[in-house]
C-alpha positions in Angstrom: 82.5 122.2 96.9 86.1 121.3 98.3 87.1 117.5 97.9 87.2 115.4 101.1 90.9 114.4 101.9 91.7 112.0 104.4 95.2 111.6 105.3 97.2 108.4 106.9 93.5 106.1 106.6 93.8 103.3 108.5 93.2 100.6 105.9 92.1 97.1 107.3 92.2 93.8 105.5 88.7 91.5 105.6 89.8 87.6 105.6 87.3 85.4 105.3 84.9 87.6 107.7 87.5 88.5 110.0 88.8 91.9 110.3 92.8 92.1 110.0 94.9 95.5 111.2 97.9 94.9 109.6 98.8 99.0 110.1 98.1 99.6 106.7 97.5 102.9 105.8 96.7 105.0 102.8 98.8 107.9 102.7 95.9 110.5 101.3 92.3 109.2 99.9 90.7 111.7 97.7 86.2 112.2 97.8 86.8 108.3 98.7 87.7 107.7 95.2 91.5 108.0 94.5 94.4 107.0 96.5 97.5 109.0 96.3 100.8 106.7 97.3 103.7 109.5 98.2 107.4 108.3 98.0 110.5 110.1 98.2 113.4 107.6 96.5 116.0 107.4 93.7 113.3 105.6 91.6 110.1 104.3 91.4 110.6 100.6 91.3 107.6 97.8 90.3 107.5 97.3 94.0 105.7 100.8 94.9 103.1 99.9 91.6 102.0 96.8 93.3 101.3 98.2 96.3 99.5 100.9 95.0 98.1 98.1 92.6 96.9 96.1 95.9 95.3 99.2 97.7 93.3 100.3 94.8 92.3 96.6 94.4 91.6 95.9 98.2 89.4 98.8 98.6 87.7 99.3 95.5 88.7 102.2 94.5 89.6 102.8 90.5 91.9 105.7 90.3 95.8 105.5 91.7 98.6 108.2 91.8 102.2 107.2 93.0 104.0 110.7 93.2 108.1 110.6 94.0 108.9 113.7 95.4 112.9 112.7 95.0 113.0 114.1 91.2 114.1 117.4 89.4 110.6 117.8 88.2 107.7 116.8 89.7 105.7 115.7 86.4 108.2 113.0 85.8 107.6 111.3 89.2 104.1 111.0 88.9 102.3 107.8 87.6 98.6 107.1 87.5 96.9 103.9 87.8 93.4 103.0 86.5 92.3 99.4 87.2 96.0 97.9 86.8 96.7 99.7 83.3 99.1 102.7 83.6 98.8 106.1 81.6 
């Protein structure tokens, strides 16, 4: 079975009952379950962690990859998050 991608998911924020579009969106979502953040800069700074941090918080989901495409090798621009720890 091929995994369900969703690309540029319009993500909106719930404040106290009221729905917020804020023109968030998640660049890919994986089967619902992981959010993929793609960046292309000289480094990947805390900044791009919490927001990655944020959307995996805001919608539940538990598994996070932040990939910079601007690198000589693709493994060392890749992080994963997992519930705010990094591995």
């Amino acid at each position: 079975m091929s995994p369900q991608i969703e690309q540029q998911k319009p993500f909106p924020i719930f404040y106290i009952g009221n729905r917020i579009d804020g023109g968030y969106r998640l660049d890919l979502v994986v089967d619902e379950k992981v959010i993929v953040e793609i960046k292309s800069v000289d480094r990947l700074a805390s900044i791009h962690e919490a927001q990655l941090f944020s959307y995996l918080f805001l919608s539940g989901c538990k598994i996070g990859l932040l990939i910079n495409f601007n690198v000589k090798m693709l493994k060392h621009g890749i992080r994963r998050l997992v519930n705010g720890t990094y591995h």
